[in-house]
C-alpha positions as CSV (number, residue, x, y, z in Angstrom):
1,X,79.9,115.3,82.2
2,X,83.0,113.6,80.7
3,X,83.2,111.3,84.0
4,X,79.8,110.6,83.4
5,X,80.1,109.0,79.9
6,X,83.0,106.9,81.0
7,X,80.9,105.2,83.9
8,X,80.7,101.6,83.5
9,X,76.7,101.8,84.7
10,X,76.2,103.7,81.7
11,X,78.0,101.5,79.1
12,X,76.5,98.5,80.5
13,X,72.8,100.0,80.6
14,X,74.0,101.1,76.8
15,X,75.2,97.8,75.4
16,X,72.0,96.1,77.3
17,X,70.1,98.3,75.5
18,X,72.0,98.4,72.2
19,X,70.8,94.6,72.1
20,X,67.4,95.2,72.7
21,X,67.1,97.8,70.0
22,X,68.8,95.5,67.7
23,X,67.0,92.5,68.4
24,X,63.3,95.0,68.2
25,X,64.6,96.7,64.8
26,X,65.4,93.3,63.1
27,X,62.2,92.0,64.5
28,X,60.5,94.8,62.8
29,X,62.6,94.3,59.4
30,X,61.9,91.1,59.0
31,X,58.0,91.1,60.0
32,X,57.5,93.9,58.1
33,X,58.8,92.0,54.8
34,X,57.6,88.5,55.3
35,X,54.1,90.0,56.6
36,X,53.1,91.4,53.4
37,X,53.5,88.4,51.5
38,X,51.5,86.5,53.9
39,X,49.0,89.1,53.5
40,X,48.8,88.7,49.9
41,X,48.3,85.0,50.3
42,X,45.9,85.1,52.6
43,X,43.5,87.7,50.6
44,X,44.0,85.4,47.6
45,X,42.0,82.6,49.8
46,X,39.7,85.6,50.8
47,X,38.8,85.6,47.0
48,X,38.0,82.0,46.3
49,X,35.5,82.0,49.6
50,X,31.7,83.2,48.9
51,X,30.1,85.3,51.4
52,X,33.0,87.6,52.5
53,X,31.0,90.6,51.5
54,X,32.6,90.6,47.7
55,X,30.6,91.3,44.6
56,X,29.5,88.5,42.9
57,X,32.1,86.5,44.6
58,X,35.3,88.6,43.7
59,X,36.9,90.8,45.9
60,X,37.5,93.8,43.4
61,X,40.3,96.1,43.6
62,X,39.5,98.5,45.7
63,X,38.4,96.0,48.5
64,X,41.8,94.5,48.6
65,X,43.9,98.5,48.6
66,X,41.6,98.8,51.6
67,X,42.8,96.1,53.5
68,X,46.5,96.5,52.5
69,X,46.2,99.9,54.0
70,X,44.5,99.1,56.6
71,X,46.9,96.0,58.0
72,X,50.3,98.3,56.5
73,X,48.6,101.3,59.2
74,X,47.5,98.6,61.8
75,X,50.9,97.1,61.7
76,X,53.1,99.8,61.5
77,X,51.3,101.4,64.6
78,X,51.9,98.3,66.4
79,X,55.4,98.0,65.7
80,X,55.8,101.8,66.9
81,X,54.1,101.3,69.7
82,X,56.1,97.5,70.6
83,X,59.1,99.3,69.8
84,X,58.3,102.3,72.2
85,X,57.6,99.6,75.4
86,X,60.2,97.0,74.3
87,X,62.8,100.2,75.1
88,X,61.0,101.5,78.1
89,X,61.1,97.9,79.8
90,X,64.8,97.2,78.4
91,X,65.8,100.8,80.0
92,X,64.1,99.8,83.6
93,X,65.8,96.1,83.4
94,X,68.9,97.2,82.2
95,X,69.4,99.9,84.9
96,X,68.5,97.1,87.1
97,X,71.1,95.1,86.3
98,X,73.7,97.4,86.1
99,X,73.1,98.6,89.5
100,X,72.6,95.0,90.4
101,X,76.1,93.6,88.9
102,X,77.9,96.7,89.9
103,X,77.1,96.3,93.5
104,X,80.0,93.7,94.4
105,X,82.1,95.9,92.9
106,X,81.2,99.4,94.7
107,X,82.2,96.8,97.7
108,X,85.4,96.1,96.7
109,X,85.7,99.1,95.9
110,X,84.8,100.9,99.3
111,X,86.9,98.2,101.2
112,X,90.0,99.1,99.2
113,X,89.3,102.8,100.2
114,X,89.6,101.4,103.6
115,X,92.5,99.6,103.1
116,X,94.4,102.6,101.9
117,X,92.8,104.4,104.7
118,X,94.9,102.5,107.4
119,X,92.1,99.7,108.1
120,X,93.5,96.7,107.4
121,X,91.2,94.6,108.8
122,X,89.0,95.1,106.5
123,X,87.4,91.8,104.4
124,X,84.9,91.8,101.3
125,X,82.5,89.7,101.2
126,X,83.0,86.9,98.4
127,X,80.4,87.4,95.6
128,X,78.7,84.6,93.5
129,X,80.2,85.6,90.2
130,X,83.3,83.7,89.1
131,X,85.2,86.5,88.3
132,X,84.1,88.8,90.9
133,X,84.5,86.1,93.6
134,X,88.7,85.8,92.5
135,X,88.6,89.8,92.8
136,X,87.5,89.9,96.6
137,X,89.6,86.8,97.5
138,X,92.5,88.8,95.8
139,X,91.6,92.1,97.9
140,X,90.9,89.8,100.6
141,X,94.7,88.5,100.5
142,X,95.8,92.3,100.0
143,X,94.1,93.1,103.7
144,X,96.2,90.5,105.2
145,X,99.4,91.3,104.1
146,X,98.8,94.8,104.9
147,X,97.6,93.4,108.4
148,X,101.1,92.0,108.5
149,X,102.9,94.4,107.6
150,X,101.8,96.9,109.8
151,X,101.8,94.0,112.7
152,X,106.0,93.8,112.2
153,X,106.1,97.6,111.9
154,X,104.5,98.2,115.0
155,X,106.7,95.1,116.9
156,X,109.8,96.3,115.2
157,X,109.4,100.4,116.8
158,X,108.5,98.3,120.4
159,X,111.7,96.3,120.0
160,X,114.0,99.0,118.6
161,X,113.0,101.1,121.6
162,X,113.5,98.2,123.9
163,X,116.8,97.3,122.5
164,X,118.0,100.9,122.6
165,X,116.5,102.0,126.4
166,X,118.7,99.5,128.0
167,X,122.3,101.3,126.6
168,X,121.1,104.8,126.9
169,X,120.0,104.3,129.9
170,X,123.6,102.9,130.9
171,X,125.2,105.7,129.3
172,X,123.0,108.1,131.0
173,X,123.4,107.0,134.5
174,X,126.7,107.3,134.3
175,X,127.1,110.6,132.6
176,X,124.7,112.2,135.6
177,X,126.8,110.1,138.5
178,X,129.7,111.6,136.8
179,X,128.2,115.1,136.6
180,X,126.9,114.8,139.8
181,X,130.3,113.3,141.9
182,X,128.8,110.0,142.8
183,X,131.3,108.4,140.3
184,X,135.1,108.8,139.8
185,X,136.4,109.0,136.2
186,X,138.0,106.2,136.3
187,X,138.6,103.9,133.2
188,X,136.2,101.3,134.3
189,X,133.5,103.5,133.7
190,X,134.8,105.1,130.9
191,X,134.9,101.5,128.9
192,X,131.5,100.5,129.9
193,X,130.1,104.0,128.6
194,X,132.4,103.5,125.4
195,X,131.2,99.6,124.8
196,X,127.7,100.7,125.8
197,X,128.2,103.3,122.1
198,X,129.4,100.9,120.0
199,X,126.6,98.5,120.9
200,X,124.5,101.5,119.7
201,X,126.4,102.6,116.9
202,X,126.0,98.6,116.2
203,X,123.1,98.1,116.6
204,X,122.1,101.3,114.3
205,X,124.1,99.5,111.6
206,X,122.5,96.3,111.7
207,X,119.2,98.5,111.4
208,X,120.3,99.9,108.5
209,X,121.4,96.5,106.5
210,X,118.4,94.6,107.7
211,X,116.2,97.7,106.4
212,X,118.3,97.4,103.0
213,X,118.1,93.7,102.8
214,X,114.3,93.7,103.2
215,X,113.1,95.9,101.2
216,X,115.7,94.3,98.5
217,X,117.8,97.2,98.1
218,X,120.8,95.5,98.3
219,X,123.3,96.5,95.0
220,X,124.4,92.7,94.9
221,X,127.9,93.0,92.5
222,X,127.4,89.5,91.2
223,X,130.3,87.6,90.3
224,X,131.5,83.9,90.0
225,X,133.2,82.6,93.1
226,X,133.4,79.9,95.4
227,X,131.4,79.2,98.1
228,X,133.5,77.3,100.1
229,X,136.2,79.6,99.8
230,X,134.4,82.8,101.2
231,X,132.9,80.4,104.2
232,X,137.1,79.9,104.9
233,X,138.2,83.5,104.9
234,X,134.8,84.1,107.1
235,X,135.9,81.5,109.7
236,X,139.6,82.9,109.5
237,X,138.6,86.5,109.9
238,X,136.7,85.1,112.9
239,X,139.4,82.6,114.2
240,X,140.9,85.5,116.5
241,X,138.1,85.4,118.4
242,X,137.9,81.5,118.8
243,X,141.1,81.3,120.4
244,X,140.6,83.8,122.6
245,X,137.4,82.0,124.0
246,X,139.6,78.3,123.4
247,X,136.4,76.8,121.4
248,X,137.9,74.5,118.3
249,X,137.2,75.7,114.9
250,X,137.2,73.1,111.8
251,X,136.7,74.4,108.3
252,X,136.4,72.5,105.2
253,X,134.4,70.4,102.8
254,X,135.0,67.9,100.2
255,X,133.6,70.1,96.6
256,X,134.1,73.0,95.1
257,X,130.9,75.1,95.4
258,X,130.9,77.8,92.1
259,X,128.1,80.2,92.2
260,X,127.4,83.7,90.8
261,X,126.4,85.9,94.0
262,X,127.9,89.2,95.7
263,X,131.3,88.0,97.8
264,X,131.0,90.8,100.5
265,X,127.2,90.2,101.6
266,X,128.1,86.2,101.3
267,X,131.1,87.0,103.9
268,X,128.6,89.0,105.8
269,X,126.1,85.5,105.5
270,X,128.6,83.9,107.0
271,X,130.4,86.1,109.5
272,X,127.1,86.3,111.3
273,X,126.2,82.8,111.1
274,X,129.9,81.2,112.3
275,X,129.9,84.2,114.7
276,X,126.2,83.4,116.5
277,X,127.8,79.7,116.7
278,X,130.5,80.8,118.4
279,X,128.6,82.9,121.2
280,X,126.6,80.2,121.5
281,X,129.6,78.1,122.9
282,X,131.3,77.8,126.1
283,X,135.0,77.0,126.2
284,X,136.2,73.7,125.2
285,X,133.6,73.5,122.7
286,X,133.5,73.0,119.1
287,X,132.3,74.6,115.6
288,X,132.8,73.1,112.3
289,X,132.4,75.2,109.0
290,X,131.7,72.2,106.1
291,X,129.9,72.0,102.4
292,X,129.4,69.9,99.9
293,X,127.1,69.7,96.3
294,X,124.1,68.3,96.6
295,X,121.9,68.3,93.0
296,X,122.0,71.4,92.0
297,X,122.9,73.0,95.1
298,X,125.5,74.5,97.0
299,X,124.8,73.5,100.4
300,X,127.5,75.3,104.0
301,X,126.8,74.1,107.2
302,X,127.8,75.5,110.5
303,X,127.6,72.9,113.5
304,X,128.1,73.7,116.8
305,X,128.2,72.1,120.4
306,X,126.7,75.0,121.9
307,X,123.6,75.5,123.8
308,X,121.1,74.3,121.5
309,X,117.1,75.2,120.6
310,X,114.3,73.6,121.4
311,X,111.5,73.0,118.9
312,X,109.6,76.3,119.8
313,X,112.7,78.1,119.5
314,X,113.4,77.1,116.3
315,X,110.5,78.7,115.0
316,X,111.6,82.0,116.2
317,X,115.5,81.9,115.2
318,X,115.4,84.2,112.5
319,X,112.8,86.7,113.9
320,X,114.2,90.2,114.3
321,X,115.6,90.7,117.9
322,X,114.8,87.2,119.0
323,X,117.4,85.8,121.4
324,X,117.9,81.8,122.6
325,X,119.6,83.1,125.5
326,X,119.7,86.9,126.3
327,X,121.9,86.9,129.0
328,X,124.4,85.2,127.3
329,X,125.8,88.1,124.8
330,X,125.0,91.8,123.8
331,X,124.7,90.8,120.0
332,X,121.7,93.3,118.5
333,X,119.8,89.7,117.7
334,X,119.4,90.5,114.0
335,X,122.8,88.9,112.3
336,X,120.6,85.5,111.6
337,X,117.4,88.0,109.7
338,X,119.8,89.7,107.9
339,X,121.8,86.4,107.1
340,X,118.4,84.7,105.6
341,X,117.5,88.0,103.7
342,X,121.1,88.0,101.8
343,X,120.6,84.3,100.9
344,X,117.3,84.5,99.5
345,X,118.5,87.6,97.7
346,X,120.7,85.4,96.2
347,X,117.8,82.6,95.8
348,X,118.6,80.1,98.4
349,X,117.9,80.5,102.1
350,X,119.6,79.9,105.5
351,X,117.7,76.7,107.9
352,X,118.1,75.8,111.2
353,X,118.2,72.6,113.1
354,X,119.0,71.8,116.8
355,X,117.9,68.1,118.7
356,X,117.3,70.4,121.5
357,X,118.8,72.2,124.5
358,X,122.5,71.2,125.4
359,X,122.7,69.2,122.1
360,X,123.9,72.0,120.1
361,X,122.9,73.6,116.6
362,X,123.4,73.6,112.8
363,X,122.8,76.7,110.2
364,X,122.6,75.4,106.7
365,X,123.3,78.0,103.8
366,X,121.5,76.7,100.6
367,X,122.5,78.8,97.3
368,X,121.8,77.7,93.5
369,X,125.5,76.6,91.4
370,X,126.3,78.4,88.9
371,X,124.6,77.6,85.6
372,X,126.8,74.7,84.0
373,X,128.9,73.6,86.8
374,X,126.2,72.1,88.8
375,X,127.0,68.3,88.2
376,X,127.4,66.7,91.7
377,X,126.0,63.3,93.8
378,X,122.5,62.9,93.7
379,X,120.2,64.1,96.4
């Protein structure tokens, strides 16, 4: 019963009906006041006519009590009964209505059930009504990101199990050739087992940061730094490894870069960025780390004469798993996602730009300065 008094049918076909009885009841107010003065004036030219049946051409007394009480009855019955119909046809085209305006609604309303239900292909059709119409577009735009969502959900299970079959599998055949006496223990083995572990101990820790950084559960310990300086230590923690595979690394820029952001997810920004340039390199080859202001920016770019991308590539850089070249390196393929989600964490974003294959590439890191120490060149 309660559920039933709070339905919106019901306080629609109410307040439809509230203003029928309203208007009937001040209808009846007034016409009952005005209409017996207009009686009274019109028996008054009654009595000045001959030949309306009066004695000796005055309507006595008792004439005129009959007709008041005859018109006072007459009218009173018809108000009662006017009043009577007026509600029965309000009722019957208020109901209509109700059912009638409610209808886009029980739509939405059924394709939202759907929605939660798992069916996200679901659409509402777009009613007439202003306000109804902005509804279903909104539920509308609800479907498709659902759609999405559950579209990189279902890729991201396919590519985690194709990223992980490839080192189990490794680390299986092994273990059974080693069980099994086709293989010696020898070191050889033993390293490729251990490397094929780490890439899946790395590649479970990668999971687990890009899972933070997407659903924006990073704890970011903001503090004022500078950009350019945690690019450097980046590139020097890195540097190692550049000597080792003789490509040149250059590092440094022109402005100081002062932003508020988190200094250990920045380094990790920029350890996967300088370190996918590097891979991206064969020997003899060059990286350079540089920034400079630009407005109100802080802008770090990381060139490289590697390989390169070609336009359709580009498109795809910062996809989860996606690869320019999987043969080159056993890298998990999500340091650049997990790069982009920090900066726009931080408000700014990571781009990518490349003149195509063999003409190398360049990672741009954009973040906001710091509140009043943004003066710098015009853009």
């Amino acid at each position: 019963m309660k559920r039933f008094t709070r339905s919106l049918w019901l306080r629609l076909v109410a307040s439809y009906l509230l203003v029928v009885v309203i208007a009937v009841l001040t209808t009846a107010v007034v016409s009952r006041s005005l209409a017996g003065s207009f009686f009274e004036s019109h028996l008054r030219d009654m009595a000045g006519q001959p030949g309306m049946g009066m004695s000796g051409g005055v309507m006595t007394e008792s004439m005129a009590s009959s007709l008041r009480e005859g018109f006072s009855s007459s009218f009173e019955r018809s108000v009662s009964i006017a009043v009577l119909v007026s509600g029965a046809v309000a009722l019957i085209a208020s109901s209509y209505a109700a059912v009638r305006g409610l209808r886009p609604i029980q739509r939405i309303r059924g394709a939202t059930r759907r929605l939660a239900g798992g069916a996200y292909e679901e659409r509402v059709p777009i009613p007439t009504e202003t306000e109804l119409s902005d509804l279903a577009h909104d539920v509308n735009a609800l479907g498709r990101a659902l759609e999405q969502v559950e579209e990189r959900r279902v890729r991201l299970i396919s590519e985690v199990a194709h990223e992980l079959r490839t080192p189990l599998s490794t680390i299986q055949g092994y273990m059974e050739g080693l069980l099994d006496g086709v293989f010696e223990p020898t070191e050889e083995i033993f390293a490729v087992t251990a490397g094929e572990a780490a890439r899946l101990k790395r590649l479970a820790s990668d999971l687990s940061a890009l899972s933070a950084a997407e659903e924006g559960s990073f704890e970011l310990r903001r503090t004022e730094l500078d950009l350019g300086e945690v690019a450097t230590k980046a590139a020097d923690r890195l540097r190692p490894q550049f000597d080792a595979q003789e490509v040149v690394l250059t590092v440094g820029g022109t402005d100081s870069l002062p932003i508020v952001g988190d200094p250990d997810r920045l380094m990790q920004v920029f350890t996967n960025i300088i370190g996918n340039a590097l891979t991206h390199c064969e020997p003899q080859g060059r990286v350079g780390v540089s920034w400079e202001r630009r407005g109100h920016e802080a802008r770090v770019r990381v060139a490289d004469t590697g390989i390169g991308m070609t336009p359709e590539q580009l498109q795809f850089i910062f996809e989860r798993f996606y690869r320019v070249d999987r043969h080159r390196h056993s890298g998990t393929g999500i340091g650049l996602t997990i790069a982009r989600r920090i900066a726009r964490l931080h408000h700014g974003d990571v781009t990518a730009a490349s003149e195509g294959l063999g003409a190398g590439s360049t990672f741009t890191v954009t973040l906001p300065l710091a509140v009043g120490k943004d003066a710098g060149p015009p853009d």
